[in-house]
N, CA, C and O of each residue as an XYZ file, in Angstrom:
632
protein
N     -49.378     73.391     44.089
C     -48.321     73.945     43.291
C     -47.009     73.267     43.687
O     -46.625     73.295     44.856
N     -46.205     72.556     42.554
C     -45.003     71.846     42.802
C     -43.789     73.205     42.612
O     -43.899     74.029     41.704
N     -42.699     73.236     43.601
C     -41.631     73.920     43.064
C     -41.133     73.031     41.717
O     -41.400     71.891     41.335
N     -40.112     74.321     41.081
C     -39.572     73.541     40.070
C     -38.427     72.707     40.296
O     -37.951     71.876     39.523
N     -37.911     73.134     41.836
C     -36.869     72.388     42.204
C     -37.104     70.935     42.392
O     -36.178     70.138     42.544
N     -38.454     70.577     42.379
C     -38.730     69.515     43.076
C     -39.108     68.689     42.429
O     -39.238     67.540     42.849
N     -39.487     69.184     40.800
C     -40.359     68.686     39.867
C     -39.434     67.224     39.446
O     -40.119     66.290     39.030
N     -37.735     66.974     39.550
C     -36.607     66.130     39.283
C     -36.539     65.058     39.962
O     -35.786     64.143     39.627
N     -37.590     64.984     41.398
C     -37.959     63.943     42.203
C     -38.962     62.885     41.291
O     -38.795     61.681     41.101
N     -40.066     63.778     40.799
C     -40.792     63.463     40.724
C     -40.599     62.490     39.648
O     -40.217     63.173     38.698
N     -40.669     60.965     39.190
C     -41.064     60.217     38.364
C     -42.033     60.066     37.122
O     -41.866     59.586     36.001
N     -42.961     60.577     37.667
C     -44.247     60.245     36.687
C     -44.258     61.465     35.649
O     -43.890     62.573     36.040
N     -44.721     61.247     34.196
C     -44.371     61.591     33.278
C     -45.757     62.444     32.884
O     -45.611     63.005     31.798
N     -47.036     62.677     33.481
C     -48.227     63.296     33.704
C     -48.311     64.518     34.992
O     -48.746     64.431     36.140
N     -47.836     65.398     34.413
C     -47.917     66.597     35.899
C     -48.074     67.944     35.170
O     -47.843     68.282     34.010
N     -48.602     68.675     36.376
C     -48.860     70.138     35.604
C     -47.818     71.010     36.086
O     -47.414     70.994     37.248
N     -47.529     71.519     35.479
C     -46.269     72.954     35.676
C     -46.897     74.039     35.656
O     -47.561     74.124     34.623
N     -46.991     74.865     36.282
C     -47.237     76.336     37.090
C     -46.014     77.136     37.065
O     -45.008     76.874     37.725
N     -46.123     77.909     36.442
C     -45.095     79.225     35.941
C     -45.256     79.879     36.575
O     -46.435     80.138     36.814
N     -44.081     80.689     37.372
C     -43.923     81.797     38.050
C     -44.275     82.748     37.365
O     -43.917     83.046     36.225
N     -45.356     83.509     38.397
C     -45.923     84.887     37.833
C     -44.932     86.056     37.116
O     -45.461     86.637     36.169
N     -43.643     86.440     37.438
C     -42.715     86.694     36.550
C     -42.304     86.242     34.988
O     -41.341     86.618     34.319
N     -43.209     85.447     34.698
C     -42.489     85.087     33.292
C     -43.347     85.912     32.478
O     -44.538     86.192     32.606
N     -42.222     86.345     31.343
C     -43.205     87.379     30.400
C     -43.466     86.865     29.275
O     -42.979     87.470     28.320
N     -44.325     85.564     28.952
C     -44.907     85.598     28.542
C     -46.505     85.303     29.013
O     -47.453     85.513     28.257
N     -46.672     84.674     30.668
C     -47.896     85.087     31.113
C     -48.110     86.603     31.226
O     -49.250     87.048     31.097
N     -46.852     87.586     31.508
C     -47.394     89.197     31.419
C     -47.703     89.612     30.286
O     -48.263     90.707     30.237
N     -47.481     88.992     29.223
C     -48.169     90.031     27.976
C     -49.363     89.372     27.696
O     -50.103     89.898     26.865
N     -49.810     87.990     28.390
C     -50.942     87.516     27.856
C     -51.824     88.397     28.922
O     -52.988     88.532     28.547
N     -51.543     88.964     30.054
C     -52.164     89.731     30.839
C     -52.126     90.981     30.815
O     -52.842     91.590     31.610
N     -51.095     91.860     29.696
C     -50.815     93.143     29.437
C     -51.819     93.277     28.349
O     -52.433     94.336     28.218
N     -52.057     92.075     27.417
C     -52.496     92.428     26.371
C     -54.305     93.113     26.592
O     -54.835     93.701     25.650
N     -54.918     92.948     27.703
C     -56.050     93.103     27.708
C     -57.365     93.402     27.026
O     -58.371     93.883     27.546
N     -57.122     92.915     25.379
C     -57.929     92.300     24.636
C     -58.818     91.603     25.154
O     -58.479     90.662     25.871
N     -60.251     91.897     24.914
C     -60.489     90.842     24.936
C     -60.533     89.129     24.209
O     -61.595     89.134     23.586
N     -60.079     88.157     24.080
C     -59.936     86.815     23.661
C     -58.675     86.967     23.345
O     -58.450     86.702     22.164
N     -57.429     87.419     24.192
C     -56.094     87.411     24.282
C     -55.575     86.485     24.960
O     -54.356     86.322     25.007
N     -56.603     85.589     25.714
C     -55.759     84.237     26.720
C     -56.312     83.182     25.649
O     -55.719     82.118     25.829
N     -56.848     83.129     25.037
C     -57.521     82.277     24.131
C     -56.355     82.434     22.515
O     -56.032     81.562     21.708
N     -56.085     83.539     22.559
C     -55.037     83.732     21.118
C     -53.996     82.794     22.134
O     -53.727     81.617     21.898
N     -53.552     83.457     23.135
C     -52.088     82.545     23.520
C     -52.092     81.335     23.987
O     -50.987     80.818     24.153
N     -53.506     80.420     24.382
C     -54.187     79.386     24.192
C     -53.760     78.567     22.725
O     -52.985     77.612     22.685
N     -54.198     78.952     21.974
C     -54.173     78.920     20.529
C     -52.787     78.925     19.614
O     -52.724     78.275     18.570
N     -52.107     79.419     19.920
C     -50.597     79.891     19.671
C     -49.602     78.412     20.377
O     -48.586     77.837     19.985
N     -50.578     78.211     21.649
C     -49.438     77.365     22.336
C     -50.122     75.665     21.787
O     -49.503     74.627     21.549
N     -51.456     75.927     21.737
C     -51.323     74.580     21.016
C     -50.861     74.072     19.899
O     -50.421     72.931     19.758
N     -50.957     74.956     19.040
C     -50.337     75.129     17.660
C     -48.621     74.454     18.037
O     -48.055     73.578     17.383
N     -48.257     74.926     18.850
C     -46.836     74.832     18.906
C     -46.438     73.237     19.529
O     -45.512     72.434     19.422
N     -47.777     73.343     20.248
C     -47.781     71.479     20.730
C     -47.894     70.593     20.126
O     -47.507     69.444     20.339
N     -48.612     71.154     19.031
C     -48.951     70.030     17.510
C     -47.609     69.973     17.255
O     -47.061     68.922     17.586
N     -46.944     70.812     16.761
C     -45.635     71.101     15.840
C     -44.676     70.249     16.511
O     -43.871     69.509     15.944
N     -44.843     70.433     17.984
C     -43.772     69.654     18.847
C     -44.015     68.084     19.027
O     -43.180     67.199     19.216
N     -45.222     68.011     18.929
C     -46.039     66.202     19.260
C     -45.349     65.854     17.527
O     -44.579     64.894     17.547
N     -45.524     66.460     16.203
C     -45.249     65.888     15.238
C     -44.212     65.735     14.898
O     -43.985     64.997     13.939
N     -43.116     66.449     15.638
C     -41.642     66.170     15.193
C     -41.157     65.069     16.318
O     -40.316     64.208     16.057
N     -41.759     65.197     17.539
C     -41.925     63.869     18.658
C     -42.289     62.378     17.503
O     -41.457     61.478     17.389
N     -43.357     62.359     16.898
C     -43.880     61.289     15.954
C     -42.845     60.632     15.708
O     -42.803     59.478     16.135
N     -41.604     61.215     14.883
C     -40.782     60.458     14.254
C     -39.587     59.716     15.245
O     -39.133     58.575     15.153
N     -39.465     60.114     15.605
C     -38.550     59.620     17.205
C     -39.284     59.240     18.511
O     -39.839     59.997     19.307
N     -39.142     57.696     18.557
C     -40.491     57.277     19.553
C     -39.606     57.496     20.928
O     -38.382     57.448     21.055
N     -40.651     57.757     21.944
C     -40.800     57.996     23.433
C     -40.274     56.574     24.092
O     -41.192     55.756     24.145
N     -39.255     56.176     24.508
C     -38.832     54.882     25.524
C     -40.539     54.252     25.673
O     -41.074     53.569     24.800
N     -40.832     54.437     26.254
C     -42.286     53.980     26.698
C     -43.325     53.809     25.214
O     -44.008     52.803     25.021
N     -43.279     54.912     24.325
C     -44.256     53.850     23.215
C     -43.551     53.172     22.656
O     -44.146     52.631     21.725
N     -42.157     52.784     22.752
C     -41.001     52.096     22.412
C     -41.514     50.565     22.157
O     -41.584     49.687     21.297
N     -41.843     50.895     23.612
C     -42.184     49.455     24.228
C     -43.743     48.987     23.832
O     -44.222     47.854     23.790
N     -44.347     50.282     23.558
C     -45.751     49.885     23.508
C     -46.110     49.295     21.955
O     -47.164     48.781     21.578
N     -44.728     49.579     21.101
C     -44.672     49.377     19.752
C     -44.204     48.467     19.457
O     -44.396     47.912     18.375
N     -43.520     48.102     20.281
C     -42.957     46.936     20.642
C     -43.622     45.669     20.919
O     -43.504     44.664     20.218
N     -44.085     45.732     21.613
C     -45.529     44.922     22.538
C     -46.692     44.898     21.370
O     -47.177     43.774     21.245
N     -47.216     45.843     20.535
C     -47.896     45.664     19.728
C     -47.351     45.237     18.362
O     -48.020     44.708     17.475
N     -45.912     45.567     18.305
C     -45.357     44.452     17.249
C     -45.289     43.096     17.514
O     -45.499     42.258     16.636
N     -44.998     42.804     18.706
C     -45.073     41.570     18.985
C     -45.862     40.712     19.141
O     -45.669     39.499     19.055
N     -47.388     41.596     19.530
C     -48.422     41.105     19.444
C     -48.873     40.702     18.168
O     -49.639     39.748     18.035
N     -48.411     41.421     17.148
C     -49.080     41.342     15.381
C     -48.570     40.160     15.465
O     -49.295     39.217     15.783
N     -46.849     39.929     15.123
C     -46.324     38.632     15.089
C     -46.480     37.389     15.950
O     -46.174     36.212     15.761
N     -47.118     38.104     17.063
C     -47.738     36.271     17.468
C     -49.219     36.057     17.116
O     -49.847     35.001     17.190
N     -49.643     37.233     16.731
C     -51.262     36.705     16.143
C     -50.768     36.054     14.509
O     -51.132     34.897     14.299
N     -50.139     36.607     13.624
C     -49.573     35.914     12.608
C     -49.174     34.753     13.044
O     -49.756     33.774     12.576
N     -48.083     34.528     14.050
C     -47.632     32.800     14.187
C     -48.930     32.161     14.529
O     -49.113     31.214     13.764
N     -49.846     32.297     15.329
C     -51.089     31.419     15.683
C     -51.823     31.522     14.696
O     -52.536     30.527     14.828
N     -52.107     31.958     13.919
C     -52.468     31.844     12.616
C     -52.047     30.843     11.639
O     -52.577     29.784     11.304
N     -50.907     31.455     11.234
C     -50.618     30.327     10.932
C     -50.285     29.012     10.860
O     -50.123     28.160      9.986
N     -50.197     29.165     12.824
C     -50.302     27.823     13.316
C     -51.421     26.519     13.188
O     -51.423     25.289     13.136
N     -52.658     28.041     13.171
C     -54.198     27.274     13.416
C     -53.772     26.877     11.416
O     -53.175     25.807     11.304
N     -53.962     27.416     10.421
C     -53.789     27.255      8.995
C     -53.112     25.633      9.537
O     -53.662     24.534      9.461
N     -52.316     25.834      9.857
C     -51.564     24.415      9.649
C     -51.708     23.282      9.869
O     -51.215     22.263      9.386
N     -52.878     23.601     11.128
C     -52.946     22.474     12.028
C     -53.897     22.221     11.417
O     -53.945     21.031     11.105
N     -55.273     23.218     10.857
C     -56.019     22.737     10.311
C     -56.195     21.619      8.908
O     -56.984     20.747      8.545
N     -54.929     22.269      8.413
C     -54.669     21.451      7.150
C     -54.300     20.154      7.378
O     -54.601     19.344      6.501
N     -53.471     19.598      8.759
C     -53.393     18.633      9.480
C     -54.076     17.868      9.161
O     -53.926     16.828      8.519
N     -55.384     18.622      9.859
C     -56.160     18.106     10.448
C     -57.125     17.467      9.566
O     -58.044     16.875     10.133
N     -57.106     17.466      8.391
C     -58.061     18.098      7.255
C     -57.349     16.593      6.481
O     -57.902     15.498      6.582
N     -56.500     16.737      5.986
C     -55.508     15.533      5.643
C     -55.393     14.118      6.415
O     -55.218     12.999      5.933
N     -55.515     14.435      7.497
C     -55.794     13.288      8.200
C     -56.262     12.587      8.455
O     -55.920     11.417      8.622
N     -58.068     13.535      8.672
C     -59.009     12.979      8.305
C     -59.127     12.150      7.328
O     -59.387     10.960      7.508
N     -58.953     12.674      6.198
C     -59.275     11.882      4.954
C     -58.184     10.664      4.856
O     -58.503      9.633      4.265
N     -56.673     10.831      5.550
C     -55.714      9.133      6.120
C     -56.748      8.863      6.637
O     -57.554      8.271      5.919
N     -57.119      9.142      7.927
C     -57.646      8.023      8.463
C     -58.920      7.354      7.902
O     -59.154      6.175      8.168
N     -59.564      7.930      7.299
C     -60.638      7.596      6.218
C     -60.506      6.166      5.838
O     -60.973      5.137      6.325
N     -59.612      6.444      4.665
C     -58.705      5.597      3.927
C     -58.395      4.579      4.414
O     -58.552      3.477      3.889
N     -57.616      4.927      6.141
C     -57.459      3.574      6.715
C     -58.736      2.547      7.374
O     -58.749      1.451      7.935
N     -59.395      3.186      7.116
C     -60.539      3.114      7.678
C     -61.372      1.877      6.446
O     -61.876      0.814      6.810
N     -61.334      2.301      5.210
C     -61.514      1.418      4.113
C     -60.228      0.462      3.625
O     -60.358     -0.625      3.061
N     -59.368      0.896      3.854
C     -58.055     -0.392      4.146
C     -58.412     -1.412      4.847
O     -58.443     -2.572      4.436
N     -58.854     -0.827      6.531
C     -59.114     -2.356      7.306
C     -60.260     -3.155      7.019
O     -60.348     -4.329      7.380
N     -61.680     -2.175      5.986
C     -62.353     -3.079      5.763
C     -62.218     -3.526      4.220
O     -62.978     -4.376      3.758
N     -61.392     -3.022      3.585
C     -60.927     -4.322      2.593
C     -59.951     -5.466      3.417
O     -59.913     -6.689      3.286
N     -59.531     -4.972      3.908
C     -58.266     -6.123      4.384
C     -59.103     -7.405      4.707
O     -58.771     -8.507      4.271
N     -60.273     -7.197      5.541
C     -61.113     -7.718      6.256
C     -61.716     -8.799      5.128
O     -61.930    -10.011      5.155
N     -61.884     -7.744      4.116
C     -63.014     -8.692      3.176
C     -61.875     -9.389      2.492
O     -62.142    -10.478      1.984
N     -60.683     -8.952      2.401
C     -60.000     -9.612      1.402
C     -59.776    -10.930      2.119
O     -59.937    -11.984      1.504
N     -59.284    -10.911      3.836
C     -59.027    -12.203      4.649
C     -60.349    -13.228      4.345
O     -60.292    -14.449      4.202
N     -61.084    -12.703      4.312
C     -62.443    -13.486      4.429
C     -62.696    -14.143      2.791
O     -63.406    -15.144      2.690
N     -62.259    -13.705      1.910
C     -62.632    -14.358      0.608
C     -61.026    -15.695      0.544
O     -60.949    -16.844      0.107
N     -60.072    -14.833      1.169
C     -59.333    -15.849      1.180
C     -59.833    -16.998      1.426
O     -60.173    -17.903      0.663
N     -59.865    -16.878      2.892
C     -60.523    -18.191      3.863
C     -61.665    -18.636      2.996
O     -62.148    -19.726      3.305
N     -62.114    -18.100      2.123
C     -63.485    -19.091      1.100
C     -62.576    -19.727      0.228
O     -62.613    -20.958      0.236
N     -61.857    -19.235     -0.439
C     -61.391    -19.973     -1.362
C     -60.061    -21.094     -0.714
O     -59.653    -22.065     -1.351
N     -59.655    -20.774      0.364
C     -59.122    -22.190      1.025
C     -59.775    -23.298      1.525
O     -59.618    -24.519      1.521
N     -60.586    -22.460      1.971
C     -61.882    -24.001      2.174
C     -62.322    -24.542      1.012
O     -62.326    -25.773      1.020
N     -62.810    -23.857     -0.301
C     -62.706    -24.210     -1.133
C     -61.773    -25.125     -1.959
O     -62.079    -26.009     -2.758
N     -60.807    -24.777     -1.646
C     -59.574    -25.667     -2.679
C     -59.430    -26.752     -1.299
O     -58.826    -27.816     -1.433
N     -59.878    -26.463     -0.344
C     -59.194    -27.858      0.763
C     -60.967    -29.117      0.569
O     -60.963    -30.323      0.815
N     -62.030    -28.417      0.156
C     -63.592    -29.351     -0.434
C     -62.792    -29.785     -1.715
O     -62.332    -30.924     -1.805
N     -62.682    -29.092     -2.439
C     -61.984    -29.103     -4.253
C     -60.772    -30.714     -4.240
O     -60.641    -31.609     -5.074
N     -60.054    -30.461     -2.831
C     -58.668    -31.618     -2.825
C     -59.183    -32.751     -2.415
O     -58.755    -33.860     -2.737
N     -60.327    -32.488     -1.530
C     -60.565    -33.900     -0.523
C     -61.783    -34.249     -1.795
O     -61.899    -35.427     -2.133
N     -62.361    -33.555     -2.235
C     -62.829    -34.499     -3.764
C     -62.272    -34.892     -4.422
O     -62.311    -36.118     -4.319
N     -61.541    -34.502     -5.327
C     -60.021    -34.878     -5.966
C     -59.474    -36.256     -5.479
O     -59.511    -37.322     -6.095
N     -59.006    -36.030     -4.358
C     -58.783    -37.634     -3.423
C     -59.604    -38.722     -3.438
O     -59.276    -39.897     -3.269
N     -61.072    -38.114     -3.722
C     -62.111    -39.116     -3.045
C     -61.993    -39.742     -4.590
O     -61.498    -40.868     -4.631
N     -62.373    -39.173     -5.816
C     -61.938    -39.311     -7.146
C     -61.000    -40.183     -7.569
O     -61.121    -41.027     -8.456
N     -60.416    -40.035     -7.152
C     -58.640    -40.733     -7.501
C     -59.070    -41.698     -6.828
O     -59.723    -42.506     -7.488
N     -58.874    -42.052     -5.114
C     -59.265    -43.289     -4.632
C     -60.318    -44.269     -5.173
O     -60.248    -45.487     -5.338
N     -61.316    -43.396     -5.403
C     -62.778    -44.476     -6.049
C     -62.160    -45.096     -7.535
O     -62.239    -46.307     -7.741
N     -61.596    -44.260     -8.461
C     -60.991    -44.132     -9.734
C     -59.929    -45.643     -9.180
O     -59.956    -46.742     -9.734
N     -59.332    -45.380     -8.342
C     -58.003    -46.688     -8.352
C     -58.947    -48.058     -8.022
O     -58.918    -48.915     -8.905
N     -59.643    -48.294     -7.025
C     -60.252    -49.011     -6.750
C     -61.116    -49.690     -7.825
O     -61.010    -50.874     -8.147
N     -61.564    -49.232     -8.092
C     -62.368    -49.258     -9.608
C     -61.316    -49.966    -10.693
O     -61.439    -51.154    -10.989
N     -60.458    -49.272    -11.156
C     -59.757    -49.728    -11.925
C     -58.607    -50.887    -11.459
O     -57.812    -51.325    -12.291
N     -58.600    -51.259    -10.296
C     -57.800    -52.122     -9.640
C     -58.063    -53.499    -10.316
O     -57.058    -54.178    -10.525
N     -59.048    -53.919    -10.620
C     -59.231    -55.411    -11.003
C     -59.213    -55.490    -12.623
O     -59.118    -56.545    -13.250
N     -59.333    -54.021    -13.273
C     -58.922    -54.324    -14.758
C     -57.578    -53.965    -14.934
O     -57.075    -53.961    -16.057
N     -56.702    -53.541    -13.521
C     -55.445    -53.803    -13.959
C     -54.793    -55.249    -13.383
O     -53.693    -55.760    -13.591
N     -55.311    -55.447    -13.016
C     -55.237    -57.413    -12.570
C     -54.766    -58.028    -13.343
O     -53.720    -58.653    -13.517
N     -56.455    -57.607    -14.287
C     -56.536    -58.408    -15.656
C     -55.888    -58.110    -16.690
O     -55.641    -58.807    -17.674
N     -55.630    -57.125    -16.474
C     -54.274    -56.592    -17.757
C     -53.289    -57.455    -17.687
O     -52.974    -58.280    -18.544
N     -52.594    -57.186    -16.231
C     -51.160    -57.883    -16.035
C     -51.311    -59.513    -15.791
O     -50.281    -60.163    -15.614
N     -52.783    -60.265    -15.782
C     -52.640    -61.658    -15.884
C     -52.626    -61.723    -17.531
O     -52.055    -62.754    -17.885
N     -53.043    -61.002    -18.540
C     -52.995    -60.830    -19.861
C     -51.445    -60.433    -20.306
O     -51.127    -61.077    -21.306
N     -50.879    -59.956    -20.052
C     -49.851    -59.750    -20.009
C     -48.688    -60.664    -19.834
O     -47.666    -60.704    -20.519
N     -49.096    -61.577    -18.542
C     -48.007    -62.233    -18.055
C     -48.388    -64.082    -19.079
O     -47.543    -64.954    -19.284
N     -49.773    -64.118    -19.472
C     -50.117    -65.336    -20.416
C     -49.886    -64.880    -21.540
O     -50.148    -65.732    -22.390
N     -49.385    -63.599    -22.127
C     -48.867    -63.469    -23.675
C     -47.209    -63.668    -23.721
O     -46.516    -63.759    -24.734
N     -46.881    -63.699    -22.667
C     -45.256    -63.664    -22.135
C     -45.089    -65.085    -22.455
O     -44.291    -65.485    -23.303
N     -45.929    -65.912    -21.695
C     -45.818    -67.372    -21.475
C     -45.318    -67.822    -22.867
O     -44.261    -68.314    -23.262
N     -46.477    -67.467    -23.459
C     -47.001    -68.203    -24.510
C     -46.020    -68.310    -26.020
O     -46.439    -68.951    -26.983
């Protein structure tokens, strides 16, 4: 049994209170000698605890303050990671499919370098024929332009 003087020390917000045998309303729950008369004032007082816990409801307690608090804060960081994961996933998701892409970029690039390099070798076979053409072509025609310009130079004479 705590005095009540003492109960102002005490901190913790869970304790039982013990009423001095003088108070009248433990004497009429003991005058009343009914039987199921501690059970009516049982009954009476919870009633009144409801009434008191529900008008408590609307005006929060420092402590579920915090606990409402803490569980608000908790909602809003499960929302931010949420929507963090949403985001990242979409990232992630998008990226994939860049890097995909780059992925068929480097092997066009690849094929495109490589058809190049055919068709430069090509046009560099294509030139050195061309050359070989032309050279055989001059050579060839070298002695009927001889004969042109000795035809030429005996119609001059003449």
């Amino acid at each position: 049994m705590i005095p009540v003087s003492e109960l102002s020390d005490i901190k913790e917000e869970s304790f039982v209170i013990i009423e001095n045998h003088d108070d009248v309303t433990y004497k009429s729950a003991i005058d009343d000698g009914t039987h199921g008369g501690l059970v009516k004032k049982l009954m009476h007082n919870t009633k009144d605890a409801i009434d008191y816990s529900s008008d408590l409801t609307t005006i929060p307690k420092p402590h579920e303050n915090n606990s409402n608090d803490s569980e608000i804060e908790s909602v809003r960081k499960q929302k931010k990671v949420k929507s963090i994961k949403e985001s990242l996933q979409g990232y992630v998701k998008n990226s994939h499919m860049f890097g995909k892409s780059l992925d068929y970029v480097q092997e066009d690039l690849n094929s495109m370098i490589n058809e190049f390099n055919l068709w430069r070798n090509e046009l560099q076979l294509k030139r050195k024929e061309y050359l070989d053409a032309v050279k055989c072509t001059s050579l060839i025609l070298e002695p009927m332009n001889n004969q042109i310009f000795a035809l030429k130079n005996s119609i001059l004479e003449q």
